[in-house]
C-alpha positions in Angstrom: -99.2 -33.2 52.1 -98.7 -29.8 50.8 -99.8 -29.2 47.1 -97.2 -27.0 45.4 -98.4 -24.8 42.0 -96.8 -23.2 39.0 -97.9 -19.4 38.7 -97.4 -17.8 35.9 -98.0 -14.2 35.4 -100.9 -13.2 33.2 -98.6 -12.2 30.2 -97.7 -14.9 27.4 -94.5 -16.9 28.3 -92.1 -18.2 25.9 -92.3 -21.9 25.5 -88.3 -21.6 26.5 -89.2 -20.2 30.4 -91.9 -22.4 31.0 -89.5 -25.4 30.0 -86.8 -23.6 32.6 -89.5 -23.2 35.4 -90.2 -26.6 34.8 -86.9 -28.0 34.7 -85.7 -26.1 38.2 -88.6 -27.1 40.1 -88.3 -31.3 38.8 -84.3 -30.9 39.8 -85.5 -29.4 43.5 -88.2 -32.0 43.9 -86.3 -35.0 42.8 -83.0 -34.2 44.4 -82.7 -37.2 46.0 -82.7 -39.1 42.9 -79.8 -37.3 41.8 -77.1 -39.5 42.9 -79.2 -42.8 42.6 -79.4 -42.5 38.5 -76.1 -40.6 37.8 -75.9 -36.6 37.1 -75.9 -36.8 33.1 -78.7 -39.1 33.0 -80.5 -37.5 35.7 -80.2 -34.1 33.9 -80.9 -35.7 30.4 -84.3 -37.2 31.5 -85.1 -34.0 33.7 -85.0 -32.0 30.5 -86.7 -34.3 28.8 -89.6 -34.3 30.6 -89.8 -30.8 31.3 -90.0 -30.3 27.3 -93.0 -33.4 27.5 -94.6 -31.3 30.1 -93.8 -27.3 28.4 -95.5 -28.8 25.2 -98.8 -29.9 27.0 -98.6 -26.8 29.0 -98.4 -24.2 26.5 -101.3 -25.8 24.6 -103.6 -25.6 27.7 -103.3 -21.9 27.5 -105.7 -19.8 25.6 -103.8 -18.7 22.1 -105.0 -14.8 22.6 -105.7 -12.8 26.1 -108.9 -11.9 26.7 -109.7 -8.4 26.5 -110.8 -7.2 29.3 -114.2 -4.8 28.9 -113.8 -1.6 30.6 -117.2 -1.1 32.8 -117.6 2.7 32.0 -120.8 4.0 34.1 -123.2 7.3 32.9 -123.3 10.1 34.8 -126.8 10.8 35.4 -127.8 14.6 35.3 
């Protein structure tokens, strides 16, 4: 079974784009499910979730970026 990830790049996303990454990649997954539950309930829940899931998500990540030190080396005479 192949594990699948969500990258995100190292700037801060909105709360808004992780919810649409989200969203798009529950619709692909669960697909199938589509026409079992109905399109509007199917979509209704899908959002749902993704805003469940954006919420915990953007709380996870660290409020500030790090600053990354620059390493600057002496020149020895």
């Amino acid at each position: 079974m192949s594990e699948t990830a969500v990258v995100l790049s190292s700037a801060r996303r909105s709360k808004k784009d992780i919810r649409k990454t989200i969203q798009e990649k529950l619709t692909v997954s669960l697909a199938d499910y589509r026409s079992i539950v109905g399109e509007k309930k199917f979509d209704n829940r899908v959002r749902k979730t993704a805003r469940r899931f954006g919420e915990d998500i953007v709380r996870a990540l660290p409020k500030k970026q790090k600053k990354v030190k620059k390493t600057t080396q002496e020149e020895s005479s």
